[in-house]
C-alpha positions as CSV (number, residue, x, y, z in Angstrom):
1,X,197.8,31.6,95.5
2,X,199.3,28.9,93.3
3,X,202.8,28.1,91.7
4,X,202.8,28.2,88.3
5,X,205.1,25.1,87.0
6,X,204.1,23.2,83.7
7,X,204.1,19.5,84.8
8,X,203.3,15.9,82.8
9,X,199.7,15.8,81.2
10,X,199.3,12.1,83.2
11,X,197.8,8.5,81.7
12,X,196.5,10.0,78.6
13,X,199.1,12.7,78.2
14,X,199.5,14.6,75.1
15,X,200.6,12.2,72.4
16,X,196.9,11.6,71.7
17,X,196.6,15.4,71.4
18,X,199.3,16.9,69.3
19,X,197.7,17.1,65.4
20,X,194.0,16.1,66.5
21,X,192.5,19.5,67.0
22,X,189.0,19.3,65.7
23,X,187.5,21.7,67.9
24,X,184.7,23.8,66.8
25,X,184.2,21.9,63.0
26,X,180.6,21.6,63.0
27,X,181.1,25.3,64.1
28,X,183.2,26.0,61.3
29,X,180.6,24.2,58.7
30,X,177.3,26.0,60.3
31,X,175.8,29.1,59.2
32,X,174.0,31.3,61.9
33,X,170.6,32.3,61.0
34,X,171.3,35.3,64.0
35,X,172.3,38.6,62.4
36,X,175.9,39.4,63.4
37,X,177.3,36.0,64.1
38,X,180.1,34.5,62.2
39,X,180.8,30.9,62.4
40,X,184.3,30.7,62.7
41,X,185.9,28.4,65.3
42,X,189.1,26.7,66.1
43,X,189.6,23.9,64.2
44,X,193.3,22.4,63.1
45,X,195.1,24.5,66.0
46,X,193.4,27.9,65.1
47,X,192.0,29.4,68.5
48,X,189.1,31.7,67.9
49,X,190.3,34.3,69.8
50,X,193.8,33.3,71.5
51,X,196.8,35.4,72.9
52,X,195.5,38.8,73.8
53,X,197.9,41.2,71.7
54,X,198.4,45.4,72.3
55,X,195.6,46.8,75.0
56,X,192.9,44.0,74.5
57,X,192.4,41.3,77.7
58,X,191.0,37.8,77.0
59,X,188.6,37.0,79.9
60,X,187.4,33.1,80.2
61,X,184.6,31.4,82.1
62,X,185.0,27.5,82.3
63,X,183.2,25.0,84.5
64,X,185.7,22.2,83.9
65,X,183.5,20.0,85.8
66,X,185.0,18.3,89.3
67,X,186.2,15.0,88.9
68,X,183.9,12.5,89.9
69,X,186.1,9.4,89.5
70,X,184.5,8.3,86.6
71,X,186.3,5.4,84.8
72,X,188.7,6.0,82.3
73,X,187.3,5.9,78.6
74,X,184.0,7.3,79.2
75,X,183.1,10.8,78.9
76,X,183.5,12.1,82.2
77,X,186.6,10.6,83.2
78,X,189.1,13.5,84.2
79,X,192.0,11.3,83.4
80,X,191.1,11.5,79.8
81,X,189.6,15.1,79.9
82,X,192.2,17.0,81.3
83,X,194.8,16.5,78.4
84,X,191.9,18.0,75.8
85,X,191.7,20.8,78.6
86,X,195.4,21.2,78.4
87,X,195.6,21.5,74.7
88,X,192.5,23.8,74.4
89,X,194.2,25.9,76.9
90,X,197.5,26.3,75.2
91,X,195.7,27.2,71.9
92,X,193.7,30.1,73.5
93,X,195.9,31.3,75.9
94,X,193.4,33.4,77.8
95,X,194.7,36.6,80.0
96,X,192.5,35.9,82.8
97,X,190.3,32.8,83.3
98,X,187.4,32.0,85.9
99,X,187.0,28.1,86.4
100,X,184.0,26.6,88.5
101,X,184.1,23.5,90.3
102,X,187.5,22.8,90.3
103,X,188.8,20.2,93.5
104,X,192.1,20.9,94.9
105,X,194.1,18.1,92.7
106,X,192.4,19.5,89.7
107,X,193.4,23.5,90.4
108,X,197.0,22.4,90.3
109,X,196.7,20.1,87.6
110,X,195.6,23.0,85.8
111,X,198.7,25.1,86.8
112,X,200.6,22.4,85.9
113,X,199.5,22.2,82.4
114,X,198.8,25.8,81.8
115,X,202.7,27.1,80.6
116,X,204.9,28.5,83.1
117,X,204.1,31.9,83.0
118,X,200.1,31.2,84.5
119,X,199.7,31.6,88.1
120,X,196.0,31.2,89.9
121,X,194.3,32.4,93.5
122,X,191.7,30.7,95.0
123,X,190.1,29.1,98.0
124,X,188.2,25.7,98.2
125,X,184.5,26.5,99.3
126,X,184.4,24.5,102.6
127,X,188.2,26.4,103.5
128,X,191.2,25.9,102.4
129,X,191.9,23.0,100.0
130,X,188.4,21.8,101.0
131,X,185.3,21.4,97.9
132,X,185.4,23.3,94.9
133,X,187.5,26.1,93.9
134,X,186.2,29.4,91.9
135,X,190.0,30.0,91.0
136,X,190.7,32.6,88.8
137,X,194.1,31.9,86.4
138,X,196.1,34.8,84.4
139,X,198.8,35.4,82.6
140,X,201.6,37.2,84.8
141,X,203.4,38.3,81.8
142,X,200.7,40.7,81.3
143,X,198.7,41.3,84.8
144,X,199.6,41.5,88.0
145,X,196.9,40.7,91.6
146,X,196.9,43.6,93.6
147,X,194.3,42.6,96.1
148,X,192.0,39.5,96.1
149,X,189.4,38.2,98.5
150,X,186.8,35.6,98.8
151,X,182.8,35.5,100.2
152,X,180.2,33.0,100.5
153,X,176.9,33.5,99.0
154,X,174.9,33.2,101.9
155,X,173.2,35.4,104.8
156,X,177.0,35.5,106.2
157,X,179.6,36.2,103.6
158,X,182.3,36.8,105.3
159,X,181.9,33.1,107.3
160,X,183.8,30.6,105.8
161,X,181.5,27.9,104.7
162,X,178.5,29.3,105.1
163,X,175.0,28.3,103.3
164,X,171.4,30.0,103.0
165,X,168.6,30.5,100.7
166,X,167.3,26.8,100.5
167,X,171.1,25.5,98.9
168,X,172.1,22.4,99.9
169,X,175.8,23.0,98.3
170,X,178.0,25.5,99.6
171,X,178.9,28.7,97.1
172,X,181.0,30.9,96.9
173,X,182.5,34.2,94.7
174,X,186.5,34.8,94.4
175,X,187.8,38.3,92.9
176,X,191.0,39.8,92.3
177,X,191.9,43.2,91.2
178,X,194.5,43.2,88.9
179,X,197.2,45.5,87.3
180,X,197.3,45.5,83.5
181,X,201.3,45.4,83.0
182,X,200.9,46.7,79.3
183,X,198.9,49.9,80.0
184,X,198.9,50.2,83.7
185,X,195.2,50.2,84.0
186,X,193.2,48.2,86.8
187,X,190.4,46.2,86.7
188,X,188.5,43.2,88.6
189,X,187.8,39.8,87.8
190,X,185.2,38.6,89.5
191,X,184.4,34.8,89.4
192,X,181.5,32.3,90.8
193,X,179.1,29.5,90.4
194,X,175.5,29.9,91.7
195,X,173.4,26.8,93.0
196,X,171.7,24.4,90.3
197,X,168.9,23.9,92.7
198,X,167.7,26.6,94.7
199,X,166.0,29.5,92.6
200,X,165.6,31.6,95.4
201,X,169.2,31.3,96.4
202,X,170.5,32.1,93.2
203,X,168.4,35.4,93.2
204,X,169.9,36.2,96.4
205,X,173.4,35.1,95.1
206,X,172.7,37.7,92.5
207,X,171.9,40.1,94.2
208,X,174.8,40.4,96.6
209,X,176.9,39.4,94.0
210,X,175.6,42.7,92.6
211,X,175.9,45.0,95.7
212,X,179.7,43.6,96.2
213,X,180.4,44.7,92.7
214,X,178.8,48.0,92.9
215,X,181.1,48.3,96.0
216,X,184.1,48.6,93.9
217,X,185.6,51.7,92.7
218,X,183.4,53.1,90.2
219,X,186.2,53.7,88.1
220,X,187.5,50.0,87.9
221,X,187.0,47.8,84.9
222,X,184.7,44.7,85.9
223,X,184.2,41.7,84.4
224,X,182.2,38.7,86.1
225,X,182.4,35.6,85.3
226,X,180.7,32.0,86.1
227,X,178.1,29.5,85.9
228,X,175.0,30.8,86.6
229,X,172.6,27.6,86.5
230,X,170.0,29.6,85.1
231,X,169.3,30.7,81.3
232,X,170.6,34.3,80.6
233,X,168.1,37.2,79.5
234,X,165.1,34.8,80.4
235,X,166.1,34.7,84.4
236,X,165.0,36.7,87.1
237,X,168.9,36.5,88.5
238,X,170.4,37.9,84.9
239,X,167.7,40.3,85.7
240,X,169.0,41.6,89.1
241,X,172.6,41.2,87.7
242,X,172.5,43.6,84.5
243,X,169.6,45.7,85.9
244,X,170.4,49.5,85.3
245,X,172.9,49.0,83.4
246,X,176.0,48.1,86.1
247,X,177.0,44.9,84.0
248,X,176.3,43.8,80.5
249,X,176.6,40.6,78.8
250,X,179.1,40.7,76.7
251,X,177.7,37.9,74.5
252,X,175.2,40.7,73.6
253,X,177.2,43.6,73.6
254,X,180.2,42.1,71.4
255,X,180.8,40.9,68.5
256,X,179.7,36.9,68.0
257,X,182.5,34.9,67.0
258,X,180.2,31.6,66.9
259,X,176.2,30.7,66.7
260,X,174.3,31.0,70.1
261,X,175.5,27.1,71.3
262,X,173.9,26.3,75.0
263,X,177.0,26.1,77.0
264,X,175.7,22.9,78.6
265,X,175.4,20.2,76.3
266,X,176.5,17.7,78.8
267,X,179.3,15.9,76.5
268,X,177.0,15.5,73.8
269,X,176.8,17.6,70.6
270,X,175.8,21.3,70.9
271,X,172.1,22.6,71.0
272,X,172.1,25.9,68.5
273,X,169.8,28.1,70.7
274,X,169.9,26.0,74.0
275,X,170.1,27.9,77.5
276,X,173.3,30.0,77.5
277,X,173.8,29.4,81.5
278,X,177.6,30.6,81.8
279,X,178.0,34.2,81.4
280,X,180.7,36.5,80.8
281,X,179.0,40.1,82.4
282,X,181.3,43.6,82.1
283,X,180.1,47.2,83.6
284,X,180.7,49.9,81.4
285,X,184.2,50.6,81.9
286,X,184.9,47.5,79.7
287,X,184.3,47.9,75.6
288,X,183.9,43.8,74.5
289,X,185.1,43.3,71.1
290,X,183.8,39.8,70.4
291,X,182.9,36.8,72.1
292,X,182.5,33.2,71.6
293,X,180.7,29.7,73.0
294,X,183.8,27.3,72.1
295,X,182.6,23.8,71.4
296,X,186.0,22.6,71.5
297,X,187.0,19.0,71.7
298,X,190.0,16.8,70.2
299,X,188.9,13.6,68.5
300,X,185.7,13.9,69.6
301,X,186.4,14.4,73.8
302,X,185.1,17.0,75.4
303,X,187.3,19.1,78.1
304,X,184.0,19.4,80.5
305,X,180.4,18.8,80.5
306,X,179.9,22.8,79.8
307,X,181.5,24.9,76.8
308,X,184.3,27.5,77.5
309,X,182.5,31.4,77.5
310,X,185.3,33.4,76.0
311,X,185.3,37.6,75.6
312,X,187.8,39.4,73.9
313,X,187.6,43.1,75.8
314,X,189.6,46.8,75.9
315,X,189.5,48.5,79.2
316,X,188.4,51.9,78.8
């Protein structure tokens, strides 16, 4: 469990930031040929959904992509991404947020840029502040952890480290139950990132993911969040993850705040109607409002090599 502290944004810090919010304008200029969805976006500081206000929760799935050391000025390079990431995060302000592939140095990089009030638990896959981290962040103004735990998507959950089902890269899930300070009710977060390799191990992720979550109390809130590596509603793992109704995706269930971007486009610009492969999933205890695919960047940089998944939910 981190300390929340705001520290100094690093090289690129935020001077290049401040008054260059551009994110989402070919958003904001695009009309949606699919019934029910508004174009709006976040452009010239404007989040499209932002500080969660009376009983309503603002869940977030990111895969801010590990930092590979790339060199500064190009794309990839962390040092010039994680300002944009900072300033994207101070405009939507989420309640809860689920990051994939986070490495220890980035997780409290993160914390240090989120503001003060943001606190995160997590777990690096290998143990410790070893590999990548399925941290979850929230805003402890308005929830508060109860419980949290973490397991391994593999034959042996409960062994640190562990690996089946034809991966070759450890995975992992990380939950925590949370108190909603506002209106007292509980829910669970539950965050991961299934293997961009093995189809058979992401159907097995899926479906233990699935068994651990119908393992919670039936009267808790759940919202699941991550990068699946596989399309939704055209996967056999979305299948065994929404099957009888236990979760829903809420991109299909709320109200669509932008057009259907794939949430990969790999720095590049947005594919309308590309593979939605990070999901934001609720049970039935969870009413979703809207939701959005946030193409976000600031003078044309990207935060990550994936799109933010954003859901704007009650808790019922």
């Amino acid at each position: 469990m981190g300390v929340s502290r705001r520290g100094i944004l690093g090289a690129a810090g935020m001077a290049g930031v401040a008054g260059l919010f551009s994110a989402n304008s070919a958003a904001a200029n695009e009309s949606s040929a699919e019934a029910g969805t508004r174009a709006t976006a976040a452009t010239a500081g404007e989040p499209l959904i932002g500080r969660a206000t009376g009983d309503r929760l603002h869940v977030m799935s990111f895969n801010i992509r590990y930092d590979a050391k790339a060199a500064p000025g190009t794309p990839d390079s962390w040092t010039d991404r994680r300002p944009v990431l900072a300033a994207f995060l101070e405009l939507e302000q989420p309640t809860v947020m689920g990051v994939q592939e986070a490495l220890y140095h980035q997780v409290r990089q993160v914390d240090g840029d989120l503001p003060r009030h943001y606190d995160w638990i997590g777990l690096g896959r290998e143990g410790g502040g070893r590999g990548e981290f399925m941290s979850i962040y929230f805003d402890t103004r308005r929830v508060e952890p109860l419980d949290y735990d973490h397991f391994w998507l593999s034959d042996t959950p409960n062994v640190i480290g562990s690996k089946s089902w034809g991966n070759n890269v450890i995975r992992m899930t990380t939950w925590v139950r949370f108190r909603d300070r506002r209106t007292g009710k509980e829910f669970v977060h539950v965050n991961t990132h299934l293997d961009h390799q093995s189809e058979p191990s992401r159907q097995r992720s899926a479906a233990l993911i699935q068994d651990r979550v119908a393992g919670f109390d039936p009267a808790l809130p759940v919202v699941l969040t991550g990068d699946f590596n596989t399309p939704a509603e055209n996967s056999e793992s979305y299948r065994i993850l929404v099957a009888g109704g236990a979760l829903a995706d809420t991109w299909t269930t709320g109200e669509r705040l932008t057009p259907a971007w794939g949430t990969f486009p790999n720095y590049r610009d947005p594919v309308l109607g590309a593979n939605r492969i990070d999901w934001i999933l609720a049970n039935q205890r969870v009413q979703v409002l809207s939701a959005a695919i946030n193409t976000f960047r600031v003078d044309g940089r990207y935060p990550s090599d994936h799109t933010p998944v954003q859901a704007l939910v009650r808790l019922v």
